[in-house]
PyMOL Python script that loads the backbone (N, CA, C, O; Angstrom):
from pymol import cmd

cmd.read_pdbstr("""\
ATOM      1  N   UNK A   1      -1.425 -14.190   5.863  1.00  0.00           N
ATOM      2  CA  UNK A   1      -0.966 -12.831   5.950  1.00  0.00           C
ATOM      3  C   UNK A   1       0.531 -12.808   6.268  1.00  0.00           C
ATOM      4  O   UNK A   1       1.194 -11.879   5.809  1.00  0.00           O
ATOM      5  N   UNK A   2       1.104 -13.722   6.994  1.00  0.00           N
ATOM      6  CA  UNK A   2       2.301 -13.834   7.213  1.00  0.00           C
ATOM      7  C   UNK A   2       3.457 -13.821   5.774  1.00  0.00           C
ATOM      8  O   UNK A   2       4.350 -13.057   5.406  1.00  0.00           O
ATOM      9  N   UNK A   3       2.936 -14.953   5.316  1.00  0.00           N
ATOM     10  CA  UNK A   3       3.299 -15.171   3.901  1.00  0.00           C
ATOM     11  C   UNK A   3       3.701 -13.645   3.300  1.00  0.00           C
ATOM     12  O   UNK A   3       4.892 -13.333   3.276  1.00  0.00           O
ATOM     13  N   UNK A   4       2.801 -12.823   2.877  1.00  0.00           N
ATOM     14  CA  UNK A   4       2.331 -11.591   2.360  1.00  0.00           C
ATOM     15  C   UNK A   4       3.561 -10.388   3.159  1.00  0.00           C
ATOM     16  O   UNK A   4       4.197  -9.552   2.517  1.00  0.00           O
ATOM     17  N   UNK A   5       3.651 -10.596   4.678  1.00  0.00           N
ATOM     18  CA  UNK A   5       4.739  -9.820   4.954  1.00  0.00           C
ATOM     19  C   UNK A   5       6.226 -10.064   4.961  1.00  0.00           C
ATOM     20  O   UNK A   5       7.152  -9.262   5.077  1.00  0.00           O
ATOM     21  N   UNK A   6       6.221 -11.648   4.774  1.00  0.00           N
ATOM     22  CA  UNK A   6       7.376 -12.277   5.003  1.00  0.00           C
ATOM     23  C   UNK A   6       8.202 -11.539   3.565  1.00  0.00           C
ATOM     24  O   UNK A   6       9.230 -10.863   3.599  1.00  0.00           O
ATOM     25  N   UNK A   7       7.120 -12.041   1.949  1.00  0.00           N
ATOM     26  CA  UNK A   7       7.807 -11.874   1.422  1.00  0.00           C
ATOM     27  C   UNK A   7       8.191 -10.062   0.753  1.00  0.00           C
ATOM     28  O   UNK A   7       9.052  -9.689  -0.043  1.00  0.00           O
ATOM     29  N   UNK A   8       7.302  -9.416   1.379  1.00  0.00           N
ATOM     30  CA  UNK A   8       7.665  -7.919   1.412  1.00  0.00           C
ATOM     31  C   UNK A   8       9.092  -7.578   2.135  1.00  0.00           C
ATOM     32  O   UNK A   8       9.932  -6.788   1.702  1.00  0.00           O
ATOM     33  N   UNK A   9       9.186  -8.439   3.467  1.00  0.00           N
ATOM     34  CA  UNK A   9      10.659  -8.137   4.210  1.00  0.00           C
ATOM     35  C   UNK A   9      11.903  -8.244   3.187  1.00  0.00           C
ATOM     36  O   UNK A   9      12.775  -7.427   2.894  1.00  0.00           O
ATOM     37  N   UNK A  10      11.627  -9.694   2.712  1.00  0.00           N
ATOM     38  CA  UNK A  10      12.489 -10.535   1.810  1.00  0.00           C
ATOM     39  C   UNK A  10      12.776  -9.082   0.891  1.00  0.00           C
ATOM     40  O   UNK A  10      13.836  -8.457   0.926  1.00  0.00           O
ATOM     41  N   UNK A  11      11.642  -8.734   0.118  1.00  0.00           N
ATOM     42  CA  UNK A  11      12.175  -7.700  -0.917  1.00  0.00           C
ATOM     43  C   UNK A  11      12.479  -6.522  -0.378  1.00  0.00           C
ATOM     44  O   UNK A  11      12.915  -5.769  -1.248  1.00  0.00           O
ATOM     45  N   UNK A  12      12.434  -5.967   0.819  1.00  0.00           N
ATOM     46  CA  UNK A  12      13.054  -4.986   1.240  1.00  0.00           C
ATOM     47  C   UNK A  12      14.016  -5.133   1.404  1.00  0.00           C
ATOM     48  O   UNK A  12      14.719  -4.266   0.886  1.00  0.00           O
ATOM     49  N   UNK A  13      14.782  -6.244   2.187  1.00  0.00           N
ATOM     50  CA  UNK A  13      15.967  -6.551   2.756  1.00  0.00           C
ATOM     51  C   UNK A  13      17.037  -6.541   1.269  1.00  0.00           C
ATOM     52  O   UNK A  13      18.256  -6.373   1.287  1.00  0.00           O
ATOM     53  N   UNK A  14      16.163  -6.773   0.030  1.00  0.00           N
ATOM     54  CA  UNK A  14      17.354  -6.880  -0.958  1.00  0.00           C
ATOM     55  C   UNK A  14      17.016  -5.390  -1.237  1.00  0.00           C
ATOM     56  O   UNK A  14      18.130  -4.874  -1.324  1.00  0.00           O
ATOM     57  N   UNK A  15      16.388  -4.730  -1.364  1.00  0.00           N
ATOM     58  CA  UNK A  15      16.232  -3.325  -2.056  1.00  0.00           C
ATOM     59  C   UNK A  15      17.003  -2.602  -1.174  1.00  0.00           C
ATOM     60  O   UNK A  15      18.018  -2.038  -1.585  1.00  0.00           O
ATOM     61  N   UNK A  16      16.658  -2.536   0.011  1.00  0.00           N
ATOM     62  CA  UNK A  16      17.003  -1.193   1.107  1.00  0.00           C
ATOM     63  C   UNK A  16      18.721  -1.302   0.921  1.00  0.00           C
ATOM     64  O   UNK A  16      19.138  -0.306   0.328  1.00  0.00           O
ATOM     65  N   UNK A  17      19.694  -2.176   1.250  1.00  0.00           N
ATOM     66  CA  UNK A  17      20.711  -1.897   0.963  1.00  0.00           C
ATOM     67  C   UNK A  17      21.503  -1.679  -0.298  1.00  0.00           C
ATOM     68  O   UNK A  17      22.669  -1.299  -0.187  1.00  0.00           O
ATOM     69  N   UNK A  18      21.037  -1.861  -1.358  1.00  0.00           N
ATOM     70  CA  UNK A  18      21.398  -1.490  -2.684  1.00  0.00           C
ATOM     71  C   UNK A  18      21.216   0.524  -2.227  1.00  0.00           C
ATOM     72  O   UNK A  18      22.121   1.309  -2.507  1.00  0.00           O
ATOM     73  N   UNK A  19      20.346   0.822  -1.764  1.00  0.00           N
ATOM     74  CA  UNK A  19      19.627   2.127  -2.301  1.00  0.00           C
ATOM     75  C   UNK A  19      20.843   3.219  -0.887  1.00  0.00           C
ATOM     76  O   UNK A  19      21.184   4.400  -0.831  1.00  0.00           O
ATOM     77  N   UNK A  20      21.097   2.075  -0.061  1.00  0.00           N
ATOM     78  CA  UNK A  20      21.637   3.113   0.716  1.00  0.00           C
ATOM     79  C   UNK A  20      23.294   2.927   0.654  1.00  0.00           C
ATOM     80  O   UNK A  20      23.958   3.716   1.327  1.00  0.00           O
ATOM     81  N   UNK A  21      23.937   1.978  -0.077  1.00  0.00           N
ATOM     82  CA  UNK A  21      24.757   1.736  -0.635  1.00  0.00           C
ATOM     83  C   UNK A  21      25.395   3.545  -2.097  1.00  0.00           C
ATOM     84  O   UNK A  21      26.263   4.417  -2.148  1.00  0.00           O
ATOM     85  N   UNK A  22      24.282   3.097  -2.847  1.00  0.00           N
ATOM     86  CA  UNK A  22      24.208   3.903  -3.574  1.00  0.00           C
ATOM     87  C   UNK A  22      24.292   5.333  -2.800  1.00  0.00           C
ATOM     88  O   UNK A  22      25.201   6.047  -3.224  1.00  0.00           O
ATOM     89  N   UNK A  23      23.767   5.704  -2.090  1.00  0.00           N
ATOM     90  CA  UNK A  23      23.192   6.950  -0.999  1.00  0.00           C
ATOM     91  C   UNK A  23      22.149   7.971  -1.935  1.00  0.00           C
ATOM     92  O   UNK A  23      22.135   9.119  -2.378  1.00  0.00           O
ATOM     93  N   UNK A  24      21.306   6.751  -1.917  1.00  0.00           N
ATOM     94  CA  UNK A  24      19.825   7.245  -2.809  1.00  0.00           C
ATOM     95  C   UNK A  24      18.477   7.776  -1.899  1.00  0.00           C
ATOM     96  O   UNK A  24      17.293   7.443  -1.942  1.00  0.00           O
ATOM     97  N   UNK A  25      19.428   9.032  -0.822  1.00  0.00           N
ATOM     98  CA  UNK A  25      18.431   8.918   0.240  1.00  0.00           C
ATOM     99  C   UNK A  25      16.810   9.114   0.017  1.00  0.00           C
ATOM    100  O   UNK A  25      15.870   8.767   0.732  1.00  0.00           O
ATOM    101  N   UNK A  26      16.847   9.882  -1.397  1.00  0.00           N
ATOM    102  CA  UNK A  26      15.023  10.778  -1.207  1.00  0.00           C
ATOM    103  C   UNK A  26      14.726   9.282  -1.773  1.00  0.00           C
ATOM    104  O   UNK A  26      13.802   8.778  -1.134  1.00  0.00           O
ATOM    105  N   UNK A  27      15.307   8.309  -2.920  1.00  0.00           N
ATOM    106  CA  UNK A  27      14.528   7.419  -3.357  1.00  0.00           C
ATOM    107  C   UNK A  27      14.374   6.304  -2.071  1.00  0.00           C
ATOM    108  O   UNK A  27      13.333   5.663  -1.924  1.00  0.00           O
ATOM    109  N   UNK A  28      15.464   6.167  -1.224  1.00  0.00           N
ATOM    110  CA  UNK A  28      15.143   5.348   0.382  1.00  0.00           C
ATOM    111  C   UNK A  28      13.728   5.895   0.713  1.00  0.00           C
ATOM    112  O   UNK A  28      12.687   5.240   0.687  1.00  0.00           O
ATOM    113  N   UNK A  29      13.886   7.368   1.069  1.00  0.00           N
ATOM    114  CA  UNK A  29      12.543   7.819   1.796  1.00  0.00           C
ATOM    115  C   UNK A  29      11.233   7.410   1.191  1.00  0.00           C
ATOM    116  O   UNK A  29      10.241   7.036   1.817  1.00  0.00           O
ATOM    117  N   UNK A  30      11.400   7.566  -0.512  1.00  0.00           N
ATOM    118  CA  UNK A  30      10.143   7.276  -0.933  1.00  0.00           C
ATOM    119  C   UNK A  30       9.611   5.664  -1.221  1.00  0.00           C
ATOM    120  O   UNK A  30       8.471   5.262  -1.455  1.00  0.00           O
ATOM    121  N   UNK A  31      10.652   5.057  -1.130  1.00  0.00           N
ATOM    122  CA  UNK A  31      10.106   3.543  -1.007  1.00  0.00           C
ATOM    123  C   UNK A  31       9.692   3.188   0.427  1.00  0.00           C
ATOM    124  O   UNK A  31       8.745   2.481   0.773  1.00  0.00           O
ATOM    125  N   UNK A  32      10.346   3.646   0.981  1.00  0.00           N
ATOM    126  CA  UNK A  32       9.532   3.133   2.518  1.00  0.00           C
ATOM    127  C   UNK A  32       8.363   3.947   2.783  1.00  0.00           C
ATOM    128  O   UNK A  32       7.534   3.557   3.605  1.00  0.00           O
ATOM    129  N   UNK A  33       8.195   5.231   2.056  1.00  0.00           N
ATOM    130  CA  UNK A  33       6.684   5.850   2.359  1.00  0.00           C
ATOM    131  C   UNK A  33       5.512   4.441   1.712  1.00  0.00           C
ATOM    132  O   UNK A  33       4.516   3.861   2.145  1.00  0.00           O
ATOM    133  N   UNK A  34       6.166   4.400   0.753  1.00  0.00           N
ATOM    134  CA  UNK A  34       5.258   3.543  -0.077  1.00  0.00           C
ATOM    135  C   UNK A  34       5.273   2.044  -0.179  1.00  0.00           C
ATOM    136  O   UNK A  34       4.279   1.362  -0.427  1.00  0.00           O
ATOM    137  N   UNK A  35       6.714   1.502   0.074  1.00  0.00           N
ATOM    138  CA  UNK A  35       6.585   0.269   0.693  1.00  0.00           C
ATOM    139  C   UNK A  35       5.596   0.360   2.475  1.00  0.00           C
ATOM    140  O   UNK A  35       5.116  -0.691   2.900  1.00  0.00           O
ATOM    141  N   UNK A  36       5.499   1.117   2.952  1.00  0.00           N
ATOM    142  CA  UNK A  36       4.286   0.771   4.601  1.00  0.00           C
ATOM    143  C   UNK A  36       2.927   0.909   3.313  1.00  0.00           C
ATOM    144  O   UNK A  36       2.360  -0.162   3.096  1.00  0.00           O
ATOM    145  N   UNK A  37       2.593   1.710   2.779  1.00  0.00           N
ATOM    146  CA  UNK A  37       1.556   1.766   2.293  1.00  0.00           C
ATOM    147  C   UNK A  37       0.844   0.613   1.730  1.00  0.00           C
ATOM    148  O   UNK A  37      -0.314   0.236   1.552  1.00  0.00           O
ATOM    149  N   UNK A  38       1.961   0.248   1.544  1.00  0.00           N
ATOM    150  CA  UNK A  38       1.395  -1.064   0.399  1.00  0.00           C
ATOM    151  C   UNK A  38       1.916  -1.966   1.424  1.00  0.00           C
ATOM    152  O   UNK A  38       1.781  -2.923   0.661  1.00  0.00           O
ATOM    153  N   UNK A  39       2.397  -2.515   2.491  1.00  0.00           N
ATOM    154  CA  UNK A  39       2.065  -3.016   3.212  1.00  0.00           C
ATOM    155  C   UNK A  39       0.709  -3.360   3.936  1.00  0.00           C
ATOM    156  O   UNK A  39      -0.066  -4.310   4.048  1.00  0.00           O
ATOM    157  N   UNK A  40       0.866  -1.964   4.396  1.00  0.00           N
ATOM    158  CA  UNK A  40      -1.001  -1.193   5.387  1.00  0.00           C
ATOM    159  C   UNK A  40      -2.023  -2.158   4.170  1.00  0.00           C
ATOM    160  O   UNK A  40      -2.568  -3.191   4.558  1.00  0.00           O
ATOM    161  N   UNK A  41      -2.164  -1.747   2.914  1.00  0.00           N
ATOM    162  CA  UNK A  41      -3.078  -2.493   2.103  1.00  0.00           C
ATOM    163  C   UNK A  41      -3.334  -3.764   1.974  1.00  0.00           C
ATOM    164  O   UNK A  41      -4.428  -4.301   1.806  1.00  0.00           O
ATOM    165  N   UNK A  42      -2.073  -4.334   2.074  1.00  0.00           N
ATOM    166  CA  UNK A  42      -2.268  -5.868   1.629  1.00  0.00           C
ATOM    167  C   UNK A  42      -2.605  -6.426   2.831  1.00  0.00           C
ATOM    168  O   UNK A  42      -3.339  -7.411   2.915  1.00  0.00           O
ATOM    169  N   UNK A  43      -1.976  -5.697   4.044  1.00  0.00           N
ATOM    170  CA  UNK A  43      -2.876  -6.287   5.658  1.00  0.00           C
ATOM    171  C   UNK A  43      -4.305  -6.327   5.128  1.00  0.00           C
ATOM    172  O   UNK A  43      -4.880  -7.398   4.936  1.00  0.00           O
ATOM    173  N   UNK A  44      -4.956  -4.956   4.858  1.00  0.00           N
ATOM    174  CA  UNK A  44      -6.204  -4.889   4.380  1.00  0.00           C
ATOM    175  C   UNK A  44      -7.338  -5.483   4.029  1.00  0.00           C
ATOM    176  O   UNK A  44      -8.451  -5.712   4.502  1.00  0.00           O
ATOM    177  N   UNK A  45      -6.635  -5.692   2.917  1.00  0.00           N
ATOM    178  CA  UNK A  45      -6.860  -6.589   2.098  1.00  0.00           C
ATOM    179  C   UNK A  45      -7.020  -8.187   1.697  1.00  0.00           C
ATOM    180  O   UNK A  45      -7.523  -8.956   0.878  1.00  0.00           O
ATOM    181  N   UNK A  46      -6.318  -8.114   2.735  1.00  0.00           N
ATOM    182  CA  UNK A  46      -5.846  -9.906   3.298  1.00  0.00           C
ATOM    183  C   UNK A  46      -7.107  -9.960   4.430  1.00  0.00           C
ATOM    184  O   UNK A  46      -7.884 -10.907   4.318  1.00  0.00           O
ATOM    185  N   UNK A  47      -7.307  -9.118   5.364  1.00  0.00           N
ATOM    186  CA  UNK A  47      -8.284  -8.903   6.521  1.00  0.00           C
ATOM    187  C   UNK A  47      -9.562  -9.510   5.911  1.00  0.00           C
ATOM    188  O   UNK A  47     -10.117 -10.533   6.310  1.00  0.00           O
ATOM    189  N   UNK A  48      -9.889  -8.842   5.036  1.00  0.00           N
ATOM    190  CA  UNK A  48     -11.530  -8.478   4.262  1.00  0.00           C
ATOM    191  C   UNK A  48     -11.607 -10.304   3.647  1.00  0.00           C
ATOM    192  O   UNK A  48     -12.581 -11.057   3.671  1.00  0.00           O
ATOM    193  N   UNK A  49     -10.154 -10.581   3.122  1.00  0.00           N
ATOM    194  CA  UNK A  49     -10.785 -12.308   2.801  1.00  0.00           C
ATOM    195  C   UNK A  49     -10.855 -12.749   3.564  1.00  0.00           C
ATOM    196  O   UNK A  49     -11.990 -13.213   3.674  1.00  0.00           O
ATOM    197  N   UNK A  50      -9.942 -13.076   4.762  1.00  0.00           N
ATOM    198  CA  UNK A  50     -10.036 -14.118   6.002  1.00  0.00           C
ATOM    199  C   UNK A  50     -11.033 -13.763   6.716  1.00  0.00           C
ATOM    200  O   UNK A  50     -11.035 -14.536   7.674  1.00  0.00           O
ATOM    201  N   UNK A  51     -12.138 -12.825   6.837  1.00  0.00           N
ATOM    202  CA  UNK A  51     -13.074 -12.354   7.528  1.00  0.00           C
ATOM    203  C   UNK A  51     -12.895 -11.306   8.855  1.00  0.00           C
ATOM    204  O   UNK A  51     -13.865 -11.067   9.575  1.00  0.00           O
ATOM    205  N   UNK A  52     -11.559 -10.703   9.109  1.00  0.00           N
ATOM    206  CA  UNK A  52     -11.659  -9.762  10.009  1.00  0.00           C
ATOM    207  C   UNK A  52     -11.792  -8.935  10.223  1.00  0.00           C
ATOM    208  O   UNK A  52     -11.995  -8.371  11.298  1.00  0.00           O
ATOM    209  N   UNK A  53     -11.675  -8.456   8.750  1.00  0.00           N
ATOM    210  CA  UNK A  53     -12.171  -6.864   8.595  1.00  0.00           C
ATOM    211  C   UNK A  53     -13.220  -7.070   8.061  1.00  0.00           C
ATOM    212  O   UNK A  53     -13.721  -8.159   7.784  1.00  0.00           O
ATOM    213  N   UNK A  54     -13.834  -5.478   7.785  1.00  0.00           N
ATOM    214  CA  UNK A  54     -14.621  -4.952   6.857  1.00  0.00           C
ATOM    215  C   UNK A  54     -14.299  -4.029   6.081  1.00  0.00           C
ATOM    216  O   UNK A  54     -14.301  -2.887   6.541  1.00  0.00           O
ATOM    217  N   UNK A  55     -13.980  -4.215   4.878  1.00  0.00           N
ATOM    218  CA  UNK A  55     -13.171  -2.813   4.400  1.00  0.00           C
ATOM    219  C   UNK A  55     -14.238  -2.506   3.440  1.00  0.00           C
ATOM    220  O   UNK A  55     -14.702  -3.444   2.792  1.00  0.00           O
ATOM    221  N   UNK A  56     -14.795  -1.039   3.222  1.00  0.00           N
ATOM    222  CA  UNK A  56     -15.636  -0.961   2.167  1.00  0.00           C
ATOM    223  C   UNK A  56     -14.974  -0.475   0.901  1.00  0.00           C
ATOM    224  O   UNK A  56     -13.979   0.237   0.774  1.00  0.00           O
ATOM    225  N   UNK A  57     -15.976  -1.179  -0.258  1.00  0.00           N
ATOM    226  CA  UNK A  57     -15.888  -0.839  -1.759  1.00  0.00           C
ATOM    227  C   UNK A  57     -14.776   0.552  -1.852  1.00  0.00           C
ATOM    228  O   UNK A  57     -15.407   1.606  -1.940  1.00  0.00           O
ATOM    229  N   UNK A  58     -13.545   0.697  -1.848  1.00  0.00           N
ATOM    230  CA  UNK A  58     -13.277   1.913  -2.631  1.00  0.00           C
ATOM    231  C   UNK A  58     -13.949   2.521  -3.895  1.00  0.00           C
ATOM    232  O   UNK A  58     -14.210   3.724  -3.917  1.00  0.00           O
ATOM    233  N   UNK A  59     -14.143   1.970  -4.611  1.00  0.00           N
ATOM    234  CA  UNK A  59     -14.563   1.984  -6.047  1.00  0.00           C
ATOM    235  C   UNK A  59     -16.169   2.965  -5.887  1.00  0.00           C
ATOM    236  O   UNK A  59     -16.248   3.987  -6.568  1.00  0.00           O
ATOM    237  N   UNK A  60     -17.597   2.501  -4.800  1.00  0.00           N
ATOM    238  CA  UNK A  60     -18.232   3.134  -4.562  1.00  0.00           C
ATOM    239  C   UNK A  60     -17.780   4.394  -4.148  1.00  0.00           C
ATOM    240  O   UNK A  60     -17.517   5.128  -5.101  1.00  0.00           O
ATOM    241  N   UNK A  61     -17.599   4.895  -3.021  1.00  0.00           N
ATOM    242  CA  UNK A  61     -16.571   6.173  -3.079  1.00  0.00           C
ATOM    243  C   UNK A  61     -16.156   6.756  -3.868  1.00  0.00           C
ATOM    244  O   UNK A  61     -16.541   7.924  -3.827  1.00  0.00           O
ATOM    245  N   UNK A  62     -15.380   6.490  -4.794  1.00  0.00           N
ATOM    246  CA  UNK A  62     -14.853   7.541  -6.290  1.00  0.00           C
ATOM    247  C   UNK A  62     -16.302   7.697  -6.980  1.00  0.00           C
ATOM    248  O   UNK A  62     -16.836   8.706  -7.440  1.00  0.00           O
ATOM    249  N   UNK A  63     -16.698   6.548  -6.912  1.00  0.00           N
ATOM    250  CA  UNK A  63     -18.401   6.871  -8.008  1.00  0.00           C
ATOM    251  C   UNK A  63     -19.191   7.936  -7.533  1.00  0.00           C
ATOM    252  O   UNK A  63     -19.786   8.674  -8.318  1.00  0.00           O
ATOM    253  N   UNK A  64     -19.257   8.111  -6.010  1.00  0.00           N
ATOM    254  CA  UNK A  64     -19.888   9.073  -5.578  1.00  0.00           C
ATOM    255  C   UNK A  64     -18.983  10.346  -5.614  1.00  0.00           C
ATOM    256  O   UNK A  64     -19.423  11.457  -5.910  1.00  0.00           O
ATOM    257  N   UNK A  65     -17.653  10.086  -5.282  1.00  0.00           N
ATOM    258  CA  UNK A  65     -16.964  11.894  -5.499  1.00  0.00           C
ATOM    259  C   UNK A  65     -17.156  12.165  -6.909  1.00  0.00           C
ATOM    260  O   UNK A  65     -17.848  13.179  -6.992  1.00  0.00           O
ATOM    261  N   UNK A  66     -16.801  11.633  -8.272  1.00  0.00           N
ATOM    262  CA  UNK A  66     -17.201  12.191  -9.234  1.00  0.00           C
ATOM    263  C   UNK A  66     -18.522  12.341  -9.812  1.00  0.00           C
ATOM    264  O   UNK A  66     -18.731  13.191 -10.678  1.00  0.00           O
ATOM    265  N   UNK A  67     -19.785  11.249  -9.209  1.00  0.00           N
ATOM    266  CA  UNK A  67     -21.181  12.243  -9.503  1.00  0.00           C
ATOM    267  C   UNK A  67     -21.303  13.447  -8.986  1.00  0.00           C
ATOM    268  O   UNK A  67     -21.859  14.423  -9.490  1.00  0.00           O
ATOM    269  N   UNK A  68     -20.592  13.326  -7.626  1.00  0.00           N
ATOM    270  CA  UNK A  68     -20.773  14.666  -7.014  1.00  0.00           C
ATOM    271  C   UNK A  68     -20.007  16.072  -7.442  1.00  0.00           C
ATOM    272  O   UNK A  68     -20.395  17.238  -7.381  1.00  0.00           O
ATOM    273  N   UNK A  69     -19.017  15.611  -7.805  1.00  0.00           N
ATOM    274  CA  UNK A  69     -18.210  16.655  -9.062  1.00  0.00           C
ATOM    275  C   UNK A  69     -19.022  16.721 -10.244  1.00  0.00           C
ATOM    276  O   UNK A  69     -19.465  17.768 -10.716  1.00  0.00           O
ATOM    277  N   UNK A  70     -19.203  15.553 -10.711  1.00  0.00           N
ATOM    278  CA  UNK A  70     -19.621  16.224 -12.211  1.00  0.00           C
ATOM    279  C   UNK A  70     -20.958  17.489 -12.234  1.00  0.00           C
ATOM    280  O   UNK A  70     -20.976  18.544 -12.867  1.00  0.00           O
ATOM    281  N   UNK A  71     -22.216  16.800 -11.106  1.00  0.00           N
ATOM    282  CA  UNK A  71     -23.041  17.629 -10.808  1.00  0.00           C
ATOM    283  C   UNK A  71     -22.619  19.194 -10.676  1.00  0.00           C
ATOM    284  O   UNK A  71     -23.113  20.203 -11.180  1.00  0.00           O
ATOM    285  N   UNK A  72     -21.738  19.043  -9.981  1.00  0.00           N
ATOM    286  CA  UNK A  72     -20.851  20.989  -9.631  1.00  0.00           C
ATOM    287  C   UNK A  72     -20.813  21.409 -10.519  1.00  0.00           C
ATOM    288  O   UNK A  72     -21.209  22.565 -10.669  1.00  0.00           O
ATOM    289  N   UNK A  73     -20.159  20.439 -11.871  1.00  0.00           N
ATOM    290  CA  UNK A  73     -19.509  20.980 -12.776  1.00  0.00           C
ATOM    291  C   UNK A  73     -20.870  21.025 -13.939  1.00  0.00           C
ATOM    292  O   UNK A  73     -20.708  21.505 -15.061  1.00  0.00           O
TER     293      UNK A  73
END
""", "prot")
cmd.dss("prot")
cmd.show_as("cartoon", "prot")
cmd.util.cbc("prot")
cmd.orient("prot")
């Protein structure tokens, strides 16, 4: 997991100053919304192989919101 954040830093550290260089503030804001996100995930995600989490099926979930939509519909 280290690996996984190390090299996210690595690519921030080259992105973030290009963007504030530029003074690309909303595109700054929106990579760091979404660079943690995709951070938060790959912790996740990384958890569920090494055995510390439990993360369930996303994929079940959508199957059930759209039976449950389509039924409405």
């Amino acid at each position: 997991m280290i690996l996984v954040w190390t090299g996210m830093v690595i690519i921030a550290l080259l992105q973030v100053p290009i963007l504030i260089h530029k003074k690309q503030w909303k595109e700054l804001a929106a990579f760091s919304i979404f660079w943690l996100a995709a951070g938060v995930y790959a912790s996740l995600i990384l958890g569920t192989f090494i055995g510390d989490l439990a993360i369930p099926n996303i994929t079940e979930y959508l199957i059930r919101f759209f039976s449950a939509l389509y039924e409405q519909i």
